[in-house]
Structures are given as C-alpha cells and as structure tokens.
Residue, then its C-alpha position, 0 to 999 in steps of 0.5 A: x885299089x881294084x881288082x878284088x878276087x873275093x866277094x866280101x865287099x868289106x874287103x874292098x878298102x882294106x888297103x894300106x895308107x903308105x903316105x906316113x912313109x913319104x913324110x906328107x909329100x908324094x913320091x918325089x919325096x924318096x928322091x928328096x929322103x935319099x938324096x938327104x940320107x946321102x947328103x948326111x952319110x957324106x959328111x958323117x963319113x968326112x967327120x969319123x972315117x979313120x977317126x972311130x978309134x979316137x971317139x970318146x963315149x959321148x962321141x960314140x953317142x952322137x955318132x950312132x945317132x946320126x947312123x940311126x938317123x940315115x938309117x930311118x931315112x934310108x927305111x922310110x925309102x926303102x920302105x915305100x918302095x918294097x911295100x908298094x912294088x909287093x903289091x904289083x909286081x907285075x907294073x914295070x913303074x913300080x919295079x923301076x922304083x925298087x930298083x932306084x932305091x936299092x941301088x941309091x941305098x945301096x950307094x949310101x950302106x957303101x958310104x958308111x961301111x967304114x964305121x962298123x969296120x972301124x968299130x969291129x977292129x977296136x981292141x975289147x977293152x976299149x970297146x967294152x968302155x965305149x959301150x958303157x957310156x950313157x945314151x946308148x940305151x937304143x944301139x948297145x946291143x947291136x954294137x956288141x952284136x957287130x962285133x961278133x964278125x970280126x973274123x968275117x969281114x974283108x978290108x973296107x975297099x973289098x967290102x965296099x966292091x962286094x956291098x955295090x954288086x950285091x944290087x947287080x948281084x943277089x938283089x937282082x936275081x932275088x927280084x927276078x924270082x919274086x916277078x917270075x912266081x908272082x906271075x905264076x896263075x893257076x886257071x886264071x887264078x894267082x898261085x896263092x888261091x889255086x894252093x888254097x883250093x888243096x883244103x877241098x873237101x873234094x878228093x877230085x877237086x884237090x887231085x886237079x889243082x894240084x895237076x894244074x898248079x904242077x902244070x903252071x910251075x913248068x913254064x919258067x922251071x929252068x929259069x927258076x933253077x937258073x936263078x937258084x943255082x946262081x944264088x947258091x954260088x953266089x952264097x958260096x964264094x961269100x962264105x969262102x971270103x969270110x971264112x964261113x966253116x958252114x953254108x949255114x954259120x952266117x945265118x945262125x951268127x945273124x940269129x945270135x945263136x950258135x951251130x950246135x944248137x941250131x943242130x940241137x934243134x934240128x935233130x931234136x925235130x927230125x927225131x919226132x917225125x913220127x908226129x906228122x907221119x901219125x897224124x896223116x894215117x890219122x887223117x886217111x882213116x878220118x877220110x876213108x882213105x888207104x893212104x894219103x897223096x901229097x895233094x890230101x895233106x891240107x884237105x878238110x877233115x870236116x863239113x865246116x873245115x871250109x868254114x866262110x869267114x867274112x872281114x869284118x867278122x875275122x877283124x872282130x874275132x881277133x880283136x876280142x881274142x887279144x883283148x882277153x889277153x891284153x887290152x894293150x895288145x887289143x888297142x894296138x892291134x885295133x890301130x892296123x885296121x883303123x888306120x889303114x896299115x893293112x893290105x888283105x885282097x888278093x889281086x892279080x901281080x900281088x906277092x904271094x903269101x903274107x907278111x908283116x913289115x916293120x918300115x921305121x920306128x917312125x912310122x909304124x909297121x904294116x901287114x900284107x895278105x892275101x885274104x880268101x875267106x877261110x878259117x886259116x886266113x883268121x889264124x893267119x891275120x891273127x899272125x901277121x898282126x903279133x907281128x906287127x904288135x911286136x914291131x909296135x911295141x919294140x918302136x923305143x928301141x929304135x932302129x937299130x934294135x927294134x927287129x928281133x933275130x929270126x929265132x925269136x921273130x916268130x914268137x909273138x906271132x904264133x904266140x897271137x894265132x894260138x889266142x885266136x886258136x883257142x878262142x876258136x876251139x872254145x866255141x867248137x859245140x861238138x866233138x867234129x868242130x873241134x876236131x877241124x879246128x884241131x886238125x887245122x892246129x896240128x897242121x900248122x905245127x906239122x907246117x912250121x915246125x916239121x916242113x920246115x925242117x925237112x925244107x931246111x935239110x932241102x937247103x942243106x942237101x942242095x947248098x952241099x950238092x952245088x959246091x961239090x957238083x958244079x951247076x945243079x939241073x932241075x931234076x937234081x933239085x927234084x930229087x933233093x926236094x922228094x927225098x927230104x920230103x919222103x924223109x918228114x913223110x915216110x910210108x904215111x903219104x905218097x907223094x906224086x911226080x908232080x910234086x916234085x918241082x914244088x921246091x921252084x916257088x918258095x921265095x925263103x931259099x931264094x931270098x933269105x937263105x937257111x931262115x927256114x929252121x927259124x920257123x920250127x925255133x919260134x913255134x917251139x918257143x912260142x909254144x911254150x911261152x904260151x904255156x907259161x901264160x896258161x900256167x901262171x894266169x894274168x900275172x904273166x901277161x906284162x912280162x911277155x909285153x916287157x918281152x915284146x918291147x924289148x926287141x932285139x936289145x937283148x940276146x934270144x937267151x935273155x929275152x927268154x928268160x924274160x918270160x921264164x924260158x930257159x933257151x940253153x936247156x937241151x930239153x927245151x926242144x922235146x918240151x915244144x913238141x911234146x905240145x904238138x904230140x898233145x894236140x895230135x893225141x886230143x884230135x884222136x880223141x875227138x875222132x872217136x868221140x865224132x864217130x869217124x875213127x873206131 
C-alpha cells in the first residue's frame, strides 16, 4: 500500500491481509463464493419453500445450518468487497465490485426470504417446540428474535420487490453519499485530518480549519441533501408499509429494546445537558477565553494535549494495558497486529473515520482507521480493537448470533478505551497531564453520550419535518442542525454560521438511521461495567469475557445481568452520567491544582 500521509514509517505496512476472505484464490473467488451461495439458496428453497410448517426439530436444525452456511458465503463476498472498496472509494474497479456484490447478494437474500416468512407466521406453540430442539445452540435466539416482526412484514412477493430495489434504492444513494464526502479534501488534505487540526492548540489555527472545512463541505451540499431528503422518504414509506407507529420503532426493534426505554435514555441524557455546558465554560477559563466557539470544542487545554504517539508505541501502549486486564483479551488483540488484520494510514479516497468489521465467524474480524499520531488516535485503536475482541471472542456463536444489537456493540469497545484511558492517566506526573487526559476523556463522554443525543433529536426533528413538509431545503437541515446543537450547548458556545451545514458529512444519518443513541446507551453501559470491574477486582474479569462471548445470543438485558447490570432499572441511566459528572468534577480539580483556573 502507498500513499501514506503520516511520517511514521512503522505505519507503512499496516495494511489488512484480506486474502482469508477470498478462501486462498484471488478475486475470482467472490464469483466463485457467490455463484455457489446461489447455487445452494436455489436448492435450499426447492427443498423447504411452503414446507417450514411441516419441519420437525431435527429438520429445523439441518435447515438453519444451511441458512448459516449461505450466510458465510455471502459474508466472506461481501466482506471482501466492502473492506477493500473503503479503502478507495475513489477506484471506480472497486466500487463496480461492491455494486456486483450487493447486487447478486441481494438476488440470493431474495431467494431465501420465504423461510423467515414462513418461520414468522407459525403459531407460538409450535415455535416454542421447534426451538427447544438440540442443535440450535448457534440460531436460537435469533429465531426467537425474527419473530418479533410478525406485525411488520408484507407478503413474500411484496417483500421479495422491496428487498431487489433496495440495491437500486437505499444502497445506491447510501454508496453516493459514501463516494461524495470521501472525496471531500480540506487544503489538499482528506476531511478526517483537516477535522483533526481542531485540537490546535492555536485559536487562529482552529478558526481557519474550520472556515476551510465549511468552505469544502459547499460544493456538493445540495446534492448531499438531495441524497438525504431521499433516504427520509424512503424511510418513510417502509415505516408506512409495516406499520411502524414511529420513524424510529424499527431501529429499537432491531436493537431488542423497546420505545419507552430508548426514551428513558433520551431523556434521562437531555436532562444533564449541563454537563457538556459546565465543562465548556470550564474550558474558556482554562483558555482565557470569554466563550467558546464551536470550532474551540476539540482544542487542547495542554502543552501536551497534542502529544505525538509513534505506531509502535500506541500498539505497545494498548497491548500492555489489556494484558493487565486480561491476558486473553491481550492474546487476542495481539492477533489484529501480527496478523495483519488492521488498516491504519491515512490516504487519499480512504473512508473517513474508523471502524471494526466483524466479516465471518470464519475468518476473523478486521479494523480501519485512519491513524494521525495523536493521543485520541491510541483511545480510538484501543476502541476499535474491543470491537474487534468481541467479535473474536463471539466466533462459536455463529453467524447468526455473533453481532450484538447496537445498544450493546459498543460495550467492550468503550469498556477497552477506558483501560487504555486509565493507563494513560496513571502515568500522567502532574496536575496539567492529567488534566489533558481528563479533558480528552470528558470530551469523549461529551462526544458519545451528549452529541449523540443532540444528533438523535437532529434525526428526530428532520425525520418529522420531511413526512409533514415534503422535500426539506439545505437551509431547513441548517436550521435543524443549529437548533438541536444550540440545544446540547446552550449559552456555553457559540456556534458560528458556518457550522451549520456540518450535519452534511456524518455518514450514520445516511446509512443507518436512528443508530446514533446507541452511542450514548453503550457508553453509559460500559461505564458502569467498568465500574463493576473497579469494584470487584479480578474476579470480575471472566464474566464480562463470558459476557463478550456470548454476542447476540442473549437479550441486552440478560447479557447485562452477565456482568451484574440491571438494564430495566430506571435509575441505571443517572448512574452512567453521574460517572461522567465525576470525571468533570476531577478535571476542576486539577485545573486548580495546575494553576490555570483560580
């Protein structure tokens, strides 16, 4: 791989292997994985359509294992193809593959939609009995869980017309929007580096970046809310056919939690606004400023804020911090980097951001980021690795059952950052490094939890605007964006003009819509697991790795019972943020004992 934009030559060869996905061949081989997954979901449909009614348990067993089987070809596909498009998105070749895929996926998903039709509309008793048989320890829950849609889904020929026009439909204007912000350069530089260059600890230095990045969001702003306003509809008329009572009740039935306490959560986070607010006047006195602007949130309050952190030295960094945890989660870890399952420079078409795939139980999963050699790039590799240790450890679940809900996805991956946090701080010598680090921790809080929140009510306001207003124009997105912003903020920042069409980049509202509160649900989740951890010591440490390996073969609920979490407890929301409020007290303190707040 070239095109590195750092200067850390130990990056140079952080490149993910993607070979395992393509079974030893080359990339024929997704023709050949595709074309046998189609051959198999024919005859799996000529053996069981119009016949799920007449299975026995040992039938049901042999049926979902096929399923699962199609599955991990259609995976290992899709896999591929997805991860090597997000790291040039601008190759046309690439972005042909993805299309190729989804398209012929999408032709097999079609094949097969009877049997989840046919499995829905059994009666509970006979369900209930199928679902007791053995051999269903890796498909159990996620049959229970399909059959929660009942209400929801159409007839087979309406479903099957809905499922081959999503590639012409959502995927394709999702796969637009992806191809258009990632060809979005600030100064010659990707967007992700020009919004790292808001950590200045130069006021002047923040004030132009953001100016340039406004000025670089500009050019293809209308067709970015083109695109949007389209994936509203759209989203609308599916809610109408199945009878969804909220643009959001399809996304928490997905995440196996109900309305009300998605709005428990909301509202329990709304009502501690004042802890983002406190903490940015906070941050003005710590700067000497009177107020700060939206483009001063990420500054460094430090000297060392913008402390360099080398490859090596962050791999090292996170290793030793999960060892101390666990030596398994260190041995797992250890496999991302000797084995080349991760991507970390930044180059020119590269997807923004970062994430962790969890491709086939397999295989194994793999992570991107896109790594500039700051403190936050360590937190965010510590991150993206619980991911992926989850998804390692989750494997024996299968394919079926081995991602979580988005509620509980981002547990072990918060819960891996605030090892690496802790670490961080225990080798802070003085009052100002652990007052960065602090800082840096609140602000992550501040990200996840608050930001989200406010980006959710964001969701909320222009999901309702584009159902009762028709077609929604860039300044009615503006005004949407400012207002739920101004919202979290309050009198504490000011926000600028040009921060208002900052909404146009952020890929979630286009790709997966309502996932953002599962941010704020996982943060406070994993928060409070690790406080568990802090309580109880070591005899902590293989619950939450029988917690991990579980994945989504339990409800949210139970997992979090796993670990002693009492996830239906009202109060359980006020308990996460009163960690946060913690953190923010701390920061004060070391504020004062640093001199830079009287």
């Amino acid at each position: 791989m070239v095109g590195v934009t750092q200067d850390d030559p130990s990056l140079d060869d952080v490149a993910w292997d993607l070979g395992p996905l393509l079974d030893g061949g080359g990339e024929e081989q997704v023709d050949v994985q595709l074309a046998d997954a189609r051959a198999r979901a024919e005859a799996f449909a000529a053996r069981y359509a119009g016949k799920v009614a007449e299975l026995d348990g040992p039938g049901l067993v042999d049926a979902v294992g096929e399923l699962a089987a199609i599955y991990e070809l259609i995976g290992k596909a899709g896999g591929y193809a997805s991860l090597r498009f997000s790291t040039d998105t601008a190759e046309p070749a690439r972005g042909a593959m993805l299309q190729k895929v989804r398209e012929g996926s999408t032709s097999i998903h079609t094949a097969l939609l009877f049997f989840g039709l046919e499995w829905a509309a059994l009666d509970d008793e006979t369900a209930e009995r199928l679902l007791a048989a053995d051999g269903l320890d890796q498909a159990r829950h996620y049959l229970r869980m399909e059959r929660r849609y009942r209400q929801h889904l159409l007839s087979e020929p309406e479903e099957k017309l809905l499922t081959e026009k999503s590639v012409t439909g959502a995927g394709a204007w999702g796969r637009l929007f992806s191809e258009q912000v990632s060809a979005i350069t600030v100064d010659g530089q990707p967007l992700d580096v020009a919004l790292s260059r808001l950590a200045s600890a130069d006021r002047e230095v923040r004030r132009a970046t953001a100016e340039a990045v406004t000025t670089a969001l500009a050019p293809g702003l209308r067709t970015r809310a083109y695109i949007f306003n389209t994936l509203l509809h759209d989203k609308a008329v599916n809610d109408r056919l199945r009878g969804y009572p909220t643009w959001l009740s399809s996304r928490n039935l997905a995440n196996e939690v109900s309305d009300e306490s998605v709005q428990a959560l909301i509202t329990a986070v709304r009502g501690r606004y004042d802890i983002p607010q406190r903490w940015y006047r906070l941050k003005a006195r710590i700067l000497g400023l009177p107020k700060l602007a939206d483009h001063d949130r990420s500054a460094a309050v430090t000297a060392d804020a913008d402390e360099h952190y080398g490859w090596v030295e962050s791999r090292d960094l996170v290793l030793d911090s999960f060892g101390s945890f666990s030596p398994e989660m260190e041995r797992v870890a250890r496999r991302f980097f000797d084995e080349n399952w991760i991507d970390a420079p930044v180059r020119p078409g590269k997807r923004g951001g970062a994430f962790a795939s969890s491709a086939v139980p397999s295989v194994h999963p793999y992570v991107m980021l896109n790594f500039t050699s700051r403190r936050r790039d360590v937190l965010t590799l510590a991150h993206e690795l619980g991911h992926g240790i989850h998804f390692a450890l989750a494997e024996k679940q299968g394919i079926l059952q081995q991602s979580t809900p988005l509620t509980v996805a981002e547990t072990a991956s918060v819960f891996g950052e605030t090892i690496v946090f802790n670490r961080l701080l225990e080798r802070a010598g003085d009052a100002e490094s652990r007052l960065a680090l602090l800082a840096e921790s609140i602000e992550g809080a501040i990200a996840t939890v608050f930001r989200q929140t406010a980006m959710n009510q964001f969701e909320e306001a222009v999901h309702g605007a584009r159902r009762t207003e028709g077609e929604l124009s860039v300044e009615r997105f503006n005004e949407a964006w400012a207002s739920t912003q101004l919202d979290l903020f309050g009198d504490a920042v000011e926000l600028t003009d040009g921060y208002r069409t900052w909404w146009s980049y952020v890929p979630h509202f286009i790709g997966t819509p309502g996932y953002v509160y599962a941010y704020a649900y996982g943060q406070l989740l994993a928060l409070s697991v690790y406080q568990r951890y802090v309580e109880e010591g070591a005899s902590f440490v293989p619950r939450y790795l029988e917690m991990l390996g579980a994945g989504g073969s339990r409800l949210p609920e139970d997992l979090g019972r796993v670990v002693g979490i009492d996830l239906t407890d009202p109060g359980f929301w006020s308990a996460g943020l009163d960690l946060v409020e913690a953190q923010l007290r701390a920061a004060e303190t070391a504020a004062r004992e640093a001199g830079r707040i009287s």
